[in-house]
DOMARSE-987408 format. One record per residue (C-alpha): residue number from 1; residue in one letter; x, y negated, z negated. Coordinates in Angstrom, 1 decimal, decimal comma. Each point is the difference from the previous one (the first is absolute). Example, Ala and Ser with C-alpha at 12.3 -4.5 7.8 and 13.67 -1.06 7.14 Angstrom:
+------+-------+--------+--------+--------+
! zaza ! lumfi !   east !  north !     up !
+------+-------+--------+--------+--------+
!    1 !     a !   12,3 !    4,5 !   -7,8 !
!    2 !     s !    1,4 !   -3,4 !    0,7 !
+------+-------+--------+--------+--------+
END
This chain:
+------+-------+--------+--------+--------+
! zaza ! lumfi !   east !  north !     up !
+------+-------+--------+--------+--------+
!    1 !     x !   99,0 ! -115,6 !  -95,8 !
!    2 !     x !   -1,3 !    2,1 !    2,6 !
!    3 !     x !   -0,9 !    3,9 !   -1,3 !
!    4 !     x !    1,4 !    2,9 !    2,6 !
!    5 !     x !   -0,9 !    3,6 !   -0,1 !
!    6 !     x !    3,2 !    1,7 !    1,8 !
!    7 !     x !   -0,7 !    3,2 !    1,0 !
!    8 !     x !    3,2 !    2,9 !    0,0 !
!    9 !     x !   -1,2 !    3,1 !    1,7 !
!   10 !     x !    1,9 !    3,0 !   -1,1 !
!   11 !     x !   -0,1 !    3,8 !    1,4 !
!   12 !     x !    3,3 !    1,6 !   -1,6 !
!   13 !     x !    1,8 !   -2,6 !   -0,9 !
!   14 !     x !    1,5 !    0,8 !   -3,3 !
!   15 !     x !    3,6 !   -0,8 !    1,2 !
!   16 !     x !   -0,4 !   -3,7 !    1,2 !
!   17 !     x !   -3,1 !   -1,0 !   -1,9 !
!   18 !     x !    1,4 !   -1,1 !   -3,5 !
!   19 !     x !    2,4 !   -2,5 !    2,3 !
!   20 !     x !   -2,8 !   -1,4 !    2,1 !
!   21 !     x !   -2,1 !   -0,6 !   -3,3 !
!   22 !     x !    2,5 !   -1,4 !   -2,0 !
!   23 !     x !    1,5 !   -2,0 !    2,7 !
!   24 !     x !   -3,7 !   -1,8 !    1,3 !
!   25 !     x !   -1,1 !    0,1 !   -3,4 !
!   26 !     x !    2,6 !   -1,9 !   -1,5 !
!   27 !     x !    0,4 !   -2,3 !    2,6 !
!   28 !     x !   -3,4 !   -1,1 !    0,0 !
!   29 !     x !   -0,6 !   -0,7 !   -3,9 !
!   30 !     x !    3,2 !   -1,5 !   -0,4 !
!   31 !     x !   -0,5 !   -2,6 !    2,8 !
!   32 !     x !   -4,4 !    0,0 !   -1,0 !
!   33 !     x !    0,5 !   -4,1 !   -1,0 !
!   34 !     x !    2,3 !   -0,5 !    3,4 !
!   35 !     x !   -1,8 !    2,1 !    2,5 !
!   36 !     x !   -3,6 !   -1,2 !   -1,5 !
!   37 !     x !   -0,9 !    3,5 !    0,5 !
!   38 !     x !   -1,2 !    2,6 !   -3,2 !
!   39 !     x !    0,3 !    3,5 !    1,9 !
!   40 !     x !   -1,6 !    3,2 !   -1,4 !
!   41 !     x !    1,5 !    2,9 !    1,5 !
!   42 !     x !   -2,0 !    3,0 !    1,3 !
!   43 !     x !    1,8 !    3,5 !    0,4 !
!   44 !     x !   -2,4 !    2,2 !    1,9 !
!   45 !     x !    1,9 !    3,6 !    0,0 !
!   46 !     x !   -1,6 !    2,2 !    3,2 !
!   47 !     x !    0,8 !    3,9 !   -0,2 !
!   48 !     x !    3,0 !   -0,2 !   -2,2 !
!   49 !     x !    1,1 !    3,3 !   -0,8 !
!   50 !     x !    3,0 !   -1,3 !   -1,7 !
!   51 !     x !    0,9 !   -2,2 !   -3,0 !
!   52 !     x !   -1,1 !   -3,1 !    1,8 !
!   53 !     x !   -2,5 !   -0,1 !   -3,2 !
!   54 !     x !    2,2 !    0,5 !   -3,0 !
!   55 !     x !    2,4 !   -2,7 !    1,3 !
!   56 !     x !   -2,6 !   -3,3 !    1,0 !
!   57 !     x !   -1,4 !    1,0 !   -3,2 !
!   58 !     x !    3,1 !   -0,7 !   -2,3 !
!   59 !     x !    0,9 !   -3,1 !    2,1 !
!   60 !     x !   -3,7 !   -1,1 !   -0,8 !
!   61 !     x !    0,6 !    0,5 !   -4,2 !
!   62 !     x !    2,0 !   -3,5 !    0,7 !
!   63 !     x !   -2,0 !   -1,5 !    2,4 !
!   64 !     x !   -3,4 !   -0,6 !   -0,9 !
!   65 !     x !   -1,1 !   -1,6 !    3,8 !
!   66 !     x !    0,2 !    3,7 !    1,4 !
!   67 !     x !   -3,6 !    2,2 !    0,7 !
!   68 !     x !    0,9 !    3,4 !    1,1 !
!   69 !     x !   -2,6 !    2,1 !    2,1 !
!   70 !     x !    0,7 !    3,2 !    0,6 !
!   71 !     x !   -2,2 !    2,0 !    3,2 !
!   72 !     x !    0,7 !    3,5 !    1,1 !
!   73 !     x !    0,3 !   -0,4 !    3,9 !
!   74 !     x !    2,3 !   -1,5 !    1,9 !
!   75 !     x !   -0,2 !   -2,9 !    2,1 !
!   76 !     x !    2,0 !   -3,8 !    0,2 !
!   77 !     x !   -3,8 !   -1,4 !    1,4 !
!   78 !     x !   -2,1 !    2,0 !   -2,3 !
!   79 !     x !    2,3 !   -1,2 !   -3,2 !
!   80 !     x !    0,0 !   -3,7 !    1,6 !
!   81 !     x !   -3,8 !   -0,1 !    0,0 !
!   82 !     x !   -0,4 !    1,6 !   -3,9 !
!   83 !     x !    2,4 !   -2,7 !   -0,7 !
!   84 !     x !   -2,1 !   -2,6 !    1,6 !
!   85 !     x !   -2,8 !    1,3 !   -1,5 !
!   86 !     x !    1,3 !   -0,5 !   -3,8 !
!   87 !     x !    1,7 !   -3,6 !    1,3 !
!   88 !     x !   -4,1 !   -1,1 !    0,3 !
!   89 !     x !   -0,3 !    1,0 !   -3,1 !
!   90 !     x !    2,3 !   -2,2 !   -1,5 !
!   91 !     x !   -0,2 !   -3,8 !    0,8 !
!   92 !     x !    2,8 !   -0,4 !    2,6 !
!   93 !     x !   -0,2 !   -2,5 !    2,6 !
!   94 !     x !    2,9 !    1,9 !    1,7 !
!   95 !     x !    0,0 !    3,8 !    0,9 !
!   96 !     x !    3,1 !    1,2 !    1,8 !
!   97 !     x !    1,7 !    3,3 !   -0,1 !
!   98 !     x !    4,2 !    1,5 !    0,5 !
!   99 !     x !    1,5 !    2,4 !    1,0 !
!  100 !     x !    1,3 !    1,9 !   -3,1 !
!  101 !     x !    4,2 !    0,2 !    1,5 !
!  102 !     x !    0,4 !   -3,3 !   -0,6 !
!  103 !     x !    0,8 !   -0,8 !    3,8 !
!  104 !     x !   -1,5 !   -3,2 !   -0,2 !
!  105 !     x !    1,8 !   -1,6 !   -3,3 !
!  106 !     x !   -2,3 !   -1,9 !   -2,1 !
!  107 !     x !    1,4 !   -3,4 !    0,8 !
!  108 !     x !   -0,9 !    0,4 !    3,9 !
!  109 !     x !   -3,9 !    1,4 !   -1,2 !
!  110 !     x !    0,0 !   -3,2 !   -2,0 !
!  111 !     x !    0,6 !   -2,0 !    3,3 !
!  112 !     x !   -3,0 !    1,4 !    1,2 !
!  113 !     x !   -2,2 !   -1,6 !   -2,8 !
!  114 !     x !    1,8 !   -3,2 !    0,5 !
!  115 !     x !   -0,7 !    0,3 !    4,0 !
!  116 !     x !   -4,0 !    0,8 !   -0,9 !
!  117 !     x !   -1,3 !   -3,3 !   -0,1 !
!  118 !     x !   -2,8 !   -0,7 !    1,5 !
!  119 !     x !    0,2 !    3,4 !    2,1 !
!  120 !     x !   -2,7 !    3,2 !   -1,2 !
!  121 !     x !    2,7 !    2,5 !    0,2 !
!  122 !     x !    3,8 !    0,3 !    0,4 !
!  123 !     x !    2,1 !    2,6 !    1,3 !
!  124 !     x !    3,7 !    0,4 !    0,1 !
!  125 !     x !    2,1 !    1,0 !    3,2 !
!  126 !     x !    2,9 !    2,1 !    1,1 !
!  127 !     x !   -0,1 !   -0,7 !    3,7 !
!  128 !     x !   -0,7 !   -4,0 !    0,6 !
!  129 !     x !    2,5 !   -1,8 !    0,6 !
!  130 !     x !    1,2 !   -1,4 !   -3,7 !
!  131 !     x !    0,4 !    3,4 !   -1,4 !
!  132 !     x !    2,7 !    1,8 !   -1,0 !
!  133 !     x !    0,1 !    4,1 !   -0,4 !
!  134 !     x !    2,8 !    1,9 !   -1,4 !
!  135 !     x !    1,2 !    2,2 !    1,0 !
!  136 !     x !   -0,8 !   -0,5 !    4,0 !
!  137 !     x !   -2,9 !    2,0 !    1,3 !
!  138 !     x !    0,9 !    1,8 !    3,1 !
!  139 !     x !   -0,8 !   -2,0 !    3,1 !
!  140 !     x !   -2,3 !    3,2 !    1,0 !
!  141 !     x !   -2,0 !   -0,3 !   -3,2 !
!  142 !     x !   -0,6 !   -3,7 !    0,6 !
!  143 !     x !   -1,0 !    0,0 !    3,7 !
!  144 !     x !   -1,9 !    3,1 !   -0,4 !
!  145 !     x !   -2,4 !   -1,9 !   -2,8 !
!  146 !     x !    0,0 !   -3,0 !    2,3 !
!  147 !     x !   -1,3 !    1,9 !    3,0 !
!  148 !     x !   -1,8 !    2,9 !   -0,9 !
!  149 !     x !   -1,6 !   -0,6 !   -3,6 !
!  150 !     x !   -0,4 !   -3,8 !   -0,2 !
!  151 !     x !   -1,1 !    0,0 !    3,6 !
!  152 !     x !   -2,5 !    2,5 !   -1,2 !
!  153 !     x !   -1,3 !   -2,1 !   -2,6 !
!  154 !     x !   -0,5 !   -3,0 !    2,0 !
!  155 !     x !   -2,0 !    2,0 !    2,8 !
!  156 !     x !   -2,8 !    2,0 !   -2,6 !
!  157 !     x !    0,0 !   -3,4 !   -2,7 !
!  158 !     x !    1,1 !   -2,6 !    1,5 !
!  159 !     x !    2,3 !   -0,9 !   -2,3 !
!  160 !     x !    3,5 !   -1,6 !    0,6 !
!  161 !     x !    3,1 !    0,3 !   -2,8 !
!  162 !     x !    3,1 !    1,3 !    0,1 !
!  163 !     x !    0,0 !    2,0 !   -2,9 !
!  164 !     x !   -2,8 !    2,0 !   -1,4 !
!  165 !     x !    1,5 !    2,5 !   -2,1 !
!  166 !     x !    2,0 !   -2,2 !   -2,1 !
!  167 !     x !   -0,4 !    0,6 !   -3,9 !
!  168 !     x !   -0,6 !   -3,2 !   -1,4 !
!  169 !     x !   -3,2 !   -1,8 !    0,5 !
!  170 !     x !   -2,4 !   -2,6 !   -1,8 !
!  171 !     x !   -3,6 !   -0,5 !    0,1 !
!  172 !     x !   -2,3 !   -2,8 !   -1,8 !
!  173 !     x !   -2,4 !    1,6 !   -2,2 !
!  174 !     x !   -3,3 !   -1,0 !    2,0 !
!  175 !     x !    1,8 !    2,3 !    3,1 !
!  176 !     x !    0,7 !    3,5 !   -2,2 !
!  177 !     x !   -3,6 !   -0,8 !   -1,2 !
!  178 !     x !   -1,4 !   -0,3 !    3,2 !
!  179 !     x !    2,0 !    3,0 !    1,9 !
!  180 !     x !    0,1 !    2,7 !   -2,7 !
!  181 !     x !   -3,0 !    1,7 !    0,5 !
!  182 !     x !    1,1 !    0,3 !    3,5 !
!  183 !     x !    3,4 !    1,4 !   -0,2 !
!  184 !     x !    0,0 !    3,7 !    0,9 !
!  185 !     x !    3,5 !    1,2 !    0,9 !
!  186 !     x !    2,4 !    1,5 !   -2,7 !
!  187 !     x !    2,8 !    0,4 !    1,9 !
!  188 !     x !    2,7 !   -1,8 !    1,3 !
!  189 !     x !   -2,0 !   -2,0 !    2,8 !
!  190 !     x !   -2,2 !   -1,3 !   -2,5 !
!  191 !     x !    2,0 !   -3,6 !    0,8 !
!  192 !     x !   -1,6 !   -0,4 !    3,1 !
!  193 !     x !   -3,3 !    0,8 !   -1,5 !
!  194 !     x !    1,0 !   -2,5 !   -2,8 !
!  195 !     x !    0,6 !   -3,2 !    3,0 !
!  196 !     x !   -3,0 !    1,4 !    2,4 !
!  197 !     x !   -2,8 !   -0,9 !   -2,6 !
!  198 !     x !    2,1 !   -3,0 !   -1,1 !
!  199 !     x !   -0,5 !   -0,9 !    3,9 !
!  200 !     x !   -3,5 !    1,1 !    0,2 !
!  201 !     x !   -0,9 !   -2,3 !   -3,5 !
!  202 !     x !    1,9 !   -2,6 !    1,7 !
!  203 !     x !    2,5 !   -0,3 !   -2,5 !
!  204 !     x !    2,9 !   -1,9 !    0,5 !
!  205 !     x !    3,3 !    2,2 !    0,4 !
!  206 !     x !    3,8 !   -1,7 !   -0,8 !
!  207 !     x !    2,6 !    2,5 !    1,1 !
!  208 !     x !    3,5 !   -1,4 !   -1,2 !
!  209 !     x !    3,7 !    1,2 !    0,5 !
!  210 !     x !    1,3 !    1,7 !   -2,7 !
!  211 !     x !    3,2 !    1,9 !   -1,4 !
!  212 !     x !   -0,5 !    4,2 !   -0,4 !
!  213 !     x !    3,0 !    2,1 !   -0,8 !
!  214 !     x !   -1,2 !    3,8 !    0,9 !
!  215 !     x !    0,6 !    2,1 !   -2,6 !
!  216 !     x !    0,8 !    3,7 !    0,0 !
!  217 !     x !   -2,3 !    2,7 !   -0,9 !
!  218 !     x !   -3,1 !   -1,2 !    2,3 !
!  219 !     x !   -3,0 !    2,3 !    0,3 !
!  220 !     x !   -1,1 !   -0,9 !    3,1 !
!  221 !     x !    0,9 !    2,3 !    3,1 !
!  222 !     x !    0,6 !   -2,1 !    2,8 !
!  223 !     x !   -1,5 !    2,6 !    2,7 !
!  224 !     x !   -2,6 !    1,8 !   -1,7 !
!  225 !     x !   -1,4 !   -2,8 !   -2,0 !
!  226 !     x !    0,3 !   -2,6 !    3,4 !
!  227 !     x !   -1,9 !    2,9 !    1,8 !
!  228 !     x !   -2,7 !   -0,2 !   -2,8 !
!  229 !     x !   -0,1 !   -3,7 !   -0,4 !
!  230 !     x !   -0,8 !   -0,3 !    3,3 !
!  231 !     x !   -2,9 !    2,4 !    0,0 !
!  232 !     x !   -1,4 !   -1,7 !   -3,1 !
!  233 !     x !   -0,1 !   -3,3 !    2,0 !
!  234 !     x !   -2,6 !    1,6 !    2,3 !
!  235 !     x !   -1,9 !    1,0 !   -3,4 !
!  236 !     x !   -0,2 !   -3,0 !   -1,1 !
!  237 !     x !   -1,2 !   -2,0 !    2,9 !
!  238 !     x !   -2,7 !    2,6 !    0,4 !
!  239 !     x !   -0,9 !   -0,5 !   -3,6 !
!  240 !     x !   -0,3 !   -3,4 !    0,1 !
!  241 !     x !   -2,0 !   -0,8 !    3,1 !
!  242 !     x !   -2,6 !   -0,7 !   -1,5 !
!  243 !     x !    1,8 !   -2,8 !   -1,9 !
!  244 !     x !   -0,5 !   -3,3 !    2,1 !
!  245 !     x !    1,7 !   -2,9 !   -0,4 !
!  246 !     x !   -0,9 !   -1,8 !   -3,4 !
!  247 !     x !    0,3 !   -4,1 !    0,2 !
!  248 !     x !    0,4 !   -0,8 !   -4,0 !
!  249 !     x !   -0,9 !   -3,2 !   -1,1 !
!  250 !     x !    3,0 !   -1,8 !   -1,1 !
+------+-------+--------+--------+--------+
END
């Protein structure tokens, strides 16, 4: 029975929320003895000025694996790394975090624990080939994240995936433990940051095809936050050149 810490950022969320929770929560303790997995579920609420609280918190009267944490500023990265933080605290051998609209159903995140292995980290994928995204992204939107950001991402870290920004991803607890205290970004390219140190540790990334049905009601801006991501990217290289590539015993 392996023990999983799933983390479920959530900035105003107090319409899709109670679905996502009861859905992955469900699924997971009804299937513990099948999936040989006992998940613990952490909601990490990030600058919610709605009822985001009042809502996780009566789902949680039922459903005793829940630990809600509740910070005043925003940010997906920033409430990804508190959520890492109180996964050490617990003794989980697997640390992984969703994206609170349930794109990525709970049965497809449990194919990336099943795909682990061997493997220091997993991440799921909406752009190898394998996966399947509904609706259709516009062919724009697709080539312009092959070409411009990805490219971007293999010049400054030398990194090569197709998908970087997708909401479902696993880590082995020795990785989190490692990379924590270097994590930095509290925005939405804190993903990259995530898979540079993985790289610079030399930790082994699995990225898999997966199944992600967009939902409506994102909060990401597809302009403004694409012309922010791409500054932070610069950021982050600069603040991490001093980092040099870490062989870890294995």
């Amino acid at each position: 029975m392996h023990k999983i810490s799933i983390i479920i950022p959530a900035h105003n969320e107090e319409k899709r929320i109670k679905k996502t929770i009861k859905t992955y929560y469900d699924f997971f303790h009804s299937n513990a003895v099948a999936c040989k997995v006992h998940a613990h579920f952490i909601i990490v609420l990030n600058g919610c000025v709605d009822n985001t609280l009042r809502v996780i918190e009566e789902c949680s009267k039922t459903r005793p694996h829940i630990s809600i944490i509740n910070i005043i500023e925003s940010g997906k990265g920033l409430a990804v790394k508190t959520g890492f933080a109180s996964a050490l605290a617990q003794d989980s051998e697997i640390i992984g975090f969703v994206d609170a609209d349930m794109a990525t159903s709970p049965h497809y995140y449990y194919d990336l624990i099943t795909h682990l292995k061997n493997h220091d980290s997993i991440i799921a994928s909406r752009y190898m080939p394998g996966s399947y995204v509904s609706p259709k992204r516009p062919f724009v939107k697709q080539w312009g994240i092959k070409l411009v950001y990805n490219s971007l991402i293999r010049v400054l870290f030398n990194l090569n995936f197709h998908d970087y920004q997708c909401g479902a991803k696993l880590f082995k607890r020795h990785v989190i433990t490692a990379i924590l205290p270097h994590l930095t970004t509290h925005k939405w390219a804190f993903d990259v940051e995530l898979l540079y140190l993985c790289a610079l540790y030399n930790f082994s990334i699995h990225e898999v095809p997966t199944t992600w049905l967009d939902q409506a009601g994102s909060k990401l801006n597809v302009m403004g936050s694409g012309i922010r991501m791409l500054y932070s990217l610069f950021e982050m290289k600069k603040k991490h050149r001093h980092i040099t590539r870490i062989i870890m015993p294995k």
